[in-house]
PLY file of the C-alpha trace (Angstrom):
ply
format ascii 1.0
element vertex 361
property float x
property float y
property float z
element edge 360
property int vertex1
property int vertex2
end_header
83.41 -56.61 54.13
84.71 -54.83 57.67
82.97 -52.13 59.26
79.21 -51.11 58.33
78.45 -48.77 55.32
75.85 -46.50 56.49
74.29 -44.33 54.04
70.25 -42.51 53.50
68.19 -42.61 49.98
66.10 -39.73 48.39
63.91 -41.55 46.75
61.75 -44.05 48.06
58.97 -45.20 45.86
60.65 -45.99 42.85
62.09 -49.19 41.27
65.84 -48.66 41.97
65.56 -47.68 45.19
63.74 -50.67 46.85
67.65 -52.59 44.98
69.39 -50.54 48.12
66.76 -51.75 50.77
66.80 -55.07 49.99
70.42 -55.18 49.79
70.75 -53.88 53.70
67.99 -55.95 54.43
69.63 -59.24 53.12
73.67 -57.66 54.60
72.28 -55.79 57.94
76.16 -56.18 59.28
77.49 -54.66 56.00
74.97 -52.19 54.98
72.63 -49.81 57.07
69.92 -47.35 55.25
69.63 -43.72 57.54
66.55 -43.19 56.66
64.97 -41.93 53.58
63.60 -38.90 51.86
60.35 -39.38 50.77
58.25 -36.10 49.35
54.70 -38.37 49.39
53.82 -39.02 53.43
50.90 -41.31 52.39
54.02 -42.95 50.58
56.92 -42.39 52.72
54.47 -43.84 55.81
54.01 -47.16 54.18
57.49 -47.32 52.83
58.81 -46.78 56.75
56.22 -49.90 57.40
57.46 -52.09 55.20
61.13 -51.83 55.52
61.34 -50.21 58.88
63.52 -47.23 57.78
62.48 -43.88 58.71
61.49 -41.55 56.13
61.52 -37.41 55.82
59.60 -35.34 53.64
62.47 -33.03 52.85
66.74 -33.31 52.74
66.61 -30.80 55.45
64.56 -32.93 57.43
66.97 -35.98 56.79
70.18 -34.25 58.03
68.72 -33.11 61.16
67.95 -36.84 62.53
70.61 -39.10 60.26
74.08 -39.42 59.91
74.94 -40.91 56.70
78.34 -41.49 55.08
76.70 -40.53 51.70
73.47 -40.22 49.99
72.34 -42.29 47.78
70.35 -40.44 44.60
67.42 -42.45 43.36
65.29 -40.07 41.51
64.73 -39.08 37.80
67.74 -37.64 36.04
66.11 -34.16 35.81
65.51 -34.46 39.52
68.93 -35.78 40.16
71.11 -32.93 39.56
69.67 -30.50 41.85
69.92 -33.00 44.76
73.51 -33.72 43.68
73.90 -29.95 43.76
72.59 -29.50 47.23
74.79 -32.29 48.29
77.96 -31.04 47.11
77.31 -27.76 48.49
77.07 -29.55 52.06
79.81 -31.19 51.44
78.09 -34.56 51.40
79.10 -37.65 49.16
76.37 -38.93 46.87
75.94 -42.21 45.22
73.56 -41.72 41.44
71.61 -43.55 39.72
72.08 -43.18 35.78
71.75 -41.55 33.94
73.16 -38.62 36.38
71.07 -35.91 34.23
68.72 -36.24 31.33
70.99 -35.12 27.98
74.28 -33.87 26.57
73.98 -30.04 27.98
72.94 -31.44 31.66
75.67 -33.33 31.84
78.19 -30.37 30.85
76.85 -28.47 33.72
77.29 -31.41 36.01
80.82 -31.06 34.99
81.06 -27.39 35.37
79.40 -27.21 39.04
80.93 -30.65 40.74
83.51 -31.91 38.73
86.18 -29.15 38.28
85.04 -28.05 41.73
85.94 -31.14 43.56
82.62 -33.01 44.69
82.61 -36.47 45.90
80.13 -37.77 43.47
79.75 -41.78 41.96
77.27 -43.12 39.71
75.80 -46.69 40.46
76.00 -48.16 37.28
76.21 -51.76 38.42
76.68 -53.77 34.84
80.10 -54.03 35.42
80.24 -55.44 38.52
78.13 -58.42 37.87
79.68 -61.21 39.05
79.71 -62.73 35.32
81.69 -59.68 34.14
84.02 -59.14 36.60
84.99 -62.69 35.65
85.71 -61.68 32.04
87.69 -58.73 33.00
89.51 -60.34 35.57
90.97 -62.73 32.40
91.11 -59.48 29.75
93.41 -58.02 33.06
95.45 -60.99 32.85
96.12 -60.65 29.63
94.64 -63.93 28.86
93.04 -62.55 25.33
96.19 -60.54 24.18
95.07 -57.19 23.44
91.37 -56.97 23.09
90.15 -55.77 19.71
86.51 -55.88 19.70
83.25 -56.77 22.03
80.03 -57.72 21.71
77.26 -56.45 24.03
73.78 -57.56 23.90
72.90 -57.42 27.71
71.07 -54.00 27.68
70.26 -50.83 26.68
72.39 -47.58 25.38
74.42 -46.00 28.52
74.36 -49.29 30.51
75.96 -51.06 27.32
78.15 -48.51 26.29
80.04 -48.81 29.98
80.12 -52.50 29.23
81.70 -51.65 26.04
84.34 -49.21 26.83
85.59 -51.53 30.09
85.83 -54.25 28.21
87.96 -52.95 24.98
90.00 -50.33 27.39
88.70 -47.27 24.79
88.48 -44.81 27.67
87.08 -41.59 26.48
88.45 -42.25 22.76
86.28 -40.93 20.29
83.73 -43.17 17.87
82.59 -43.38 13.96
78.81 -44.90 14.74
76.76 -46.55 12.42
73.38 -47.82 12.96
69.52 -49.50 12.32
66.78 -50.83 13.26
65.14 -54.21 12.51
61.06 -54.09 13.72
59.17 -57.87 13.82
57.20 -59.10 15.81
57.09 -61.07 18.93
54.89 -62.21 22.36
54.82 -59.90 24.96
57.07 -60.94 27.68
57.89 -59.89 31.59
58.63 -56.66 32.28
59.00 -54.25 35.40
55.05 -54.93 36.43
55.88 -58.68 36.09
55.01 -61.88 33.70
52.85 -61.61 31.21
49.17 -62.07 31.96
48.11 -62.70 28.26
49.41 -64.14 24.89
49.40 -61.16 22.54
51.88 -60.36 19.65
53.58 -56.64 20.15
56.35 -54.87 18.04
59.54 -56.00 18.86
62.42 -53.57 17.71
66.14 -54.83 17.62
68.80 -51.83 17.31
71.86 -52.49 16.52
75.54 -50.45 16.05
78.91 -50.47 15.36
81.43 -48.42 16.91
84.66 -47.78 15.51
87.26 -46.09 18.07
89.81 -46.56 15.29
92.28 -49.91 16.62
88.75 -51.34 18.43
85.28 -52.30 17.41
82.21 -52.37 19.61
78.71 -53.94 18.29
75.72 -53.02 19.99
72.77 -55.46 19.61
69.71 -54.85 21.59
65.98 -55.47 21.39
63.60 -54.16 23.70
63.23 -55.38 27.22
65.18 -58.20 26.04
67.11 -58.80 29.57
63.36 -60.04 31.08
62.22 -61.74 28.08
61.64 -66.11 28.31
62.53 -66.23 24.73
65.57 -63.61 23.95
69.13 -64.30 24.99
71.10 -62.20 26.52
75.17 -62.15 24.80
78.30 -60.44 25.50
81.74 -61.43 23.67
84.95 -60.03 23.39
88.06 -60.91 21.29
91.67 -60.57 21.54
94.75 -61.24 19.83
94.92 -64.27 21.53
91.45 -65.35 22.11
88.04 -64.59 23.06
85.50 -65.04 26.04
81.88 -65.87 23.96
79.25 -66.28 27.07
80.89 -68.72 29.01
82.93 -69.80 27.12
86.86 -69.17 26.49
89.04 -70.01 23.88
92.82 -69.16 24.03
96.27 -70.51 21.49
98.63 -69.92 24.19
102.06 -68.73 23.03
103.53 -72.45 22.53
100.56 -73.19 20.15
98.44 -74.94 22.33
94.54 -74.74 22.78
93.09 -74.36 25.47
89.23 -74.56 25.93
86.77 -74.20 29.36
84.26 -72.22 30.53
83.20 -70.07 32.97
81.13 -71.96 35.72
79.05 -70.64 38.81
79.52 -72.47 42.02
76.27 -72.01 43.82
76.59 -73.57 47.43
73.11 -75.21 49.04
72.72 -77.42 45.80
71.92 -81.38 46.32
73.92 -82.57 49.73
75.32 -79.05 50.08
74.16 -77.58 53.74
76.05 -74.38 53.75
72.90 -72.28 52.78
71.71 -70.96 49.04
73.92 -68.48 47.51
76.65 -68.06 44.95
80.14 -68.84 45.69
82.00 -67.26 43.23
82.98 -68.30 38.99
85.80 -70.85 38.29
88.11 -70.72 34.79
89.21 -73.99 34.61
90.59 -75.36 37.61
91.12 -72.13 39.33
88.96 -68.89 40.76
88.26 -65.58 38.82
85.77 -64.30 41.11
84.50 -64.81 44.89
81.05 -63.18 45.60
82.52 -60.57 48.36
78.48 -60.75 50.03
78.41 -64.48 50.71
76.58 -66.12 52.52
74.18 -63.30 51.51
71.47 -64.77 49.41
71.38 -61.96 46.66
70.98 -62.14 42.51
73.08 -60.87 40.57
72.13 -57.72 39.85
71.85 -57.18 43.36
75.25 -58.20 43.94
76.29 -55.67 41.99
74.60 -52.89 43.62
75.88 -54.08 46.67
79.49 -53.41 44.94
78.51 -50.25 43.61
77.58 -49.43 48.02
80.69 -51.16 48.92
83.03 -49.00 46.75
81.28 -46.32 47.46
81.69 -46.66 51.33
85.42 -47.02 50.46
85.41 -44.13 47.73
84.57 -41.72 50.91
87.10 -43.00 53.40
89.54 -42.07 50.60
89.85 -44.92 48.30
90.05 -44.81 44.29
87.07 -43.27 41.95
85.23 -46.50 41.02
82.44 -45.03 38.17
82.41 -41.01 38.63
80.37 -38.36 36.94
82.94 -38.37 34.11
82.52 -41.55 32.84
78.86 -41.97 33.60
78.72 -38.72 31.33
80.49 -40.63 28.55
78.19 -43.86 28.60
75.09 -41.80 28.35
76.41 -39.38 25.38
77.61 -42.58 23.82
74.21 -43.89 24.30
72.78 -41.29 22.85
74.81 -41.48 19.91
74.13 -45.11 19.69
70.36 -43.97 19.82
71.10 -41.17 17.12
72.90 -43.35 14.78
70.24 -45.63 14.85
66.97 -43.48 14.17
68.80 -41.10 11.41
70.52 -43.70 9.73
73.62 -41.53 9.67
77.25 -42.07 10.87
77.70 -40.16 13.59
81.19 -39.05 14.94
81.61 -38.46 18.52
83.38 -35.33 19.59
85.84 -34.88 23.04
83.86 -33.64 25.69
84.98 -31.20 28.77
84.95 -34.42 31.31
87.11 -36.51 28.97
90.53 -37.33 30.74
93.14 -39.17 29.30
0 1
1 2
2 3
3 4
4 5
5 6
6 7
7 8
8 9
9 10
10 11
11 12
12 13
13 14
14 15
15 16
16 17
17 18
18 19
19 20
20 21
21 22
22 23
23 24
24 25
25 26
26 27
27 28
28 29
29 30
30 31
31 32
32 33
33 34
34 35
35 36
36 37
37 38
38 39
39 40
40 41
41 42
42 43
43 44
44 45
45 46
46 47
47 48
48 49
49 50
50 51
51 52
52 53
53 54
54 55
55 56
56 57
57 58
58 59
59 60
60 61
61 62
62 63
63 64
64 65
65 66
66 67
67 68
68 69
69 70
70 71
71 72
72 73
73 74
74 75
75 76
76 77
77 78
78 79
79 80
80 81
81 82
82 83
83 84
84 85
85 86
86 87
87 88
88 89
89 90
90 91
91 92
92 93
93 94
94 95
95 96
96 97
97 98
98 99
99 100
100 101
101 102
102 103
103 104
104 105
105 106
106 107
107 108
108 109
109 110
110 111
111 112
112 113
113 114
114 115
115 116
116 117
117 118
118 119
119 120
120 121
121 122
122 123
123 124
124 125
125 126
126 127
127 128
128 129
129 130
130 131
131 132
132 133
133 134
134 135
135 136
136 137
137 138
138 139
139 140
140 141
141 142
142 143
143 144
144 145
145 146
146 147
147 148
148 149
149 150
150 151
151 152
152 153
153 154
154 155
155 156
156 157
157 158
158 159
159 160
160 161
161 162
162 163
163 164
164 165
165 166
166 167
167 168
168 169
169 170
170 171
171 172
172 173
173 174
174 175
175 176
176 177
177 178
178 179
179 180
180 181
181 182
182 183
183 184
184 185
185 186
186 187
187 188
188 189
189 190
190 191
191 192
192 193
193 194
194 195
195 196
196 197
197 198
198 199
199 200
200 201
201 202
202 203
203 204
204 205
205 206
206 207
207 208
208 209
209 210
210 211
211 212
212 213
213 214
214 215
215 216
216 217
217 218
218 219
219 220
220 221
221 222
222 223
223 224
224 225
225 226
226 227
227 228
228 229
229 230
230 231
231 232
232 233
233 234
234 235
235 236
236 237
237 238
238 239
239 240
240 241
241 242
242 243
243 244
244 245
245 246
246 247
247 248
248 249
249 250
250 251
251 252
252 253
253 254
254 255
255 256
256 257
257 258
258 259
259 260
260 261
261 262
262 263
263 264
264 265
265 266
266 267
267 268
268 269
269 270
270 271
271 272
272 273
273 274
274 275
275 276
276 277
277 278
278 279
279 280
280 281
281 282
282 283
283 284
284 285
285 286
286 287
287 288
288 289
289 290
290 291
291 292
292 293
293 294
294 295
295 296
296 297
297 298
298 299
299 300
300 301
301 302
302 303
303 304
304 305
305 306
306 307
307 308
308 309
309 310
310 311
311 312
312 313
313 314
314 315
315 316
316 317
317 318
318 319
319 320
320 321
321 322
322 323
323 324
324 325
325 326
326 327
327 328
328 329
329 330
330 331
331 332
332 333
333 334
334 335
335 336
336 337
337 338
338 339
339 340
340 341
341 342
342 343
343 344
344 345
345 346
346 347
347 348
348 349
349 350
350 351
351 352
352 353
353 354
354 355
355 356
356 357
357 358
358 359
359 360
């Protein structure tokens, strides 16, 4: 990956941000945390003992010891904007976590104070850099479906689906008719952020779903509840084209001379039976060629990590004056999408999106 991305993290305690240390701790050549603010010292004390990053109590404190390139923002969303505002007025990148503030008016003024003034700020929303989806898009880029008219997403919730959604049918900030409900059964509680499940009990399990209709493209949102940990849920993501469509792993294309052609998408973990190169993921073949190579290999990372990692990566280029990857705009349009999504589906009404001040052509 070239030089060393060196960045710091307010935030230490929470769930998201112990995603950035391991990262750094699994790609110490590639990645390098400069410390970390963390308000709790009972807290920030053990946190500096287990990962061996000094922490601060304060931003302040940070800035006087550590050099980062950016900051990386790993705090609630109401807590999030004021750090991105303190940031921006010292002229200092930041990398946040989504959503970037709590609800449709927070986001405005996100707009208002960083946006139109020029602030160097990214969101880390990762979904689309798994390795699994870059390999779709890297075929929907090719052209491989034809135009793509609709997708599928059942991989998680609101805001992180809706980005999945509007990358893979190419809607930008296009406006949607929403309709939505609700379908409550029951089912055995599963794993979840505390871990597996420690007993067999039945709990409520609510499936949304919605359809989104941006006119010339349909999205269909289908999630239940901490689905993307359960044993017994699948998670599903499809998309269709003129041409053909990508269902999982599998692809399905009439090429223009009539023929069919039929494979799948396959991981190519190395370290598996003779294999002595070490555990970790190679990259996805198509067929009998590569769509993706896992940029972090040998680095033994999952997924989800490898697509944090991508989020820190872009973002290290992002400040040396490469492209925008996810910025406050279009994390601003996931999360009011979501919350349409979430709208359509409690009400029962269709709901019609509006343009909002962020949206760009």
């Amino acid at each position: 990956m070239g030089t060393c991305t060196t960045f710091s993290i307010i935030g230490g305690g929470g769930f998201r941000a112990q995603y950035f240390l391991r990262i750094a701790r699994a790609l110490p050549e590639t990645f390098r945390v400069a410390g970390m603010v963390v308000r709790d010292e009972a807290c920030g004390r053990a946190m500096q003992q287990e990962w061996g990053v000094a922490t601060y109590r304060s931003l302040e404190s940070l800035l006087a010891q550590e050099e980062p390139s950016f900051v990386v923002v790993s705090v609630s969303p109401a807590a999030c904007a004021d750090y991105l505002r303190q940031l921006a007025a010292l002229a200092i990148p930041a990398l946040a976590e989504t959503p970037p503030a709590p609800d449709l008016a927070g986001l405005v003024r996100l707009h208002e104070d960083l946006t139109t003034a020029g602030a160097k700020v990214q969101v880390a929303e990762q979904y689309q850099f798994h390795p699994l989806n870059q390999a779709r898009l890297a075929l929907i880029a090719e052209g491989r479906l034809g135009p793509v008219t609709q997708a599928t997403i059942s991989i998680s919730h609101l805001y992180h689906a809706a980005s999945l959604m509007r990358v893979m049918l190419g809607v930008g900030f296009a406006d949607a008719e929403i309709r939505g409900m609700r379908f409550v059964s029951d089912w055995v509680a599963g794993p979840n952020r505390s871990g597996p499940p420690t007993e067999d009990v039945l709990v409520s399990s609510e499936r949304d779903l919605a359809w989104l209709d941006f006119g010339d493209r349909l999205g269909i949102y289908d999630f239940t509840g901490n689905q993307h940990r359960s044993w017994i849920r699948s998670n599903h993501l499809s998309v269709r084209g003129q041409r053909g469509e990508i269902f999982d792993e599998r692809v399905r294309i009439q090429d223009p001379s009539c023929t069919q052609l039929d494979y799948s998408l396959t991981r190519v973990n190395k370290g598996e039976w003779e294999n002595q190169e070490g555990y970790f993921l190679a990259g996805i073949t198509a067929g009998d060629r590569w769509v993706y190579t896992n940029p972090f290999q040998p680095g033994r990372l999952y997924d989800d990590e490898i697509a944090i990692a991508t989020c820190l990566a872009k973002m290290g280029e992002y400040v040396a004056g490469g492209p925008s990857f996810y910025g406050l705009p279009e994390a601003s349009q996931d999360h009011y999408l979501g919350t349409m999504i979430e709208r359509a589906v409690r009400t029962g009404e269709v709901i019609r999106t509006t343009r909002q001040p962020w949206a760009t052509e």
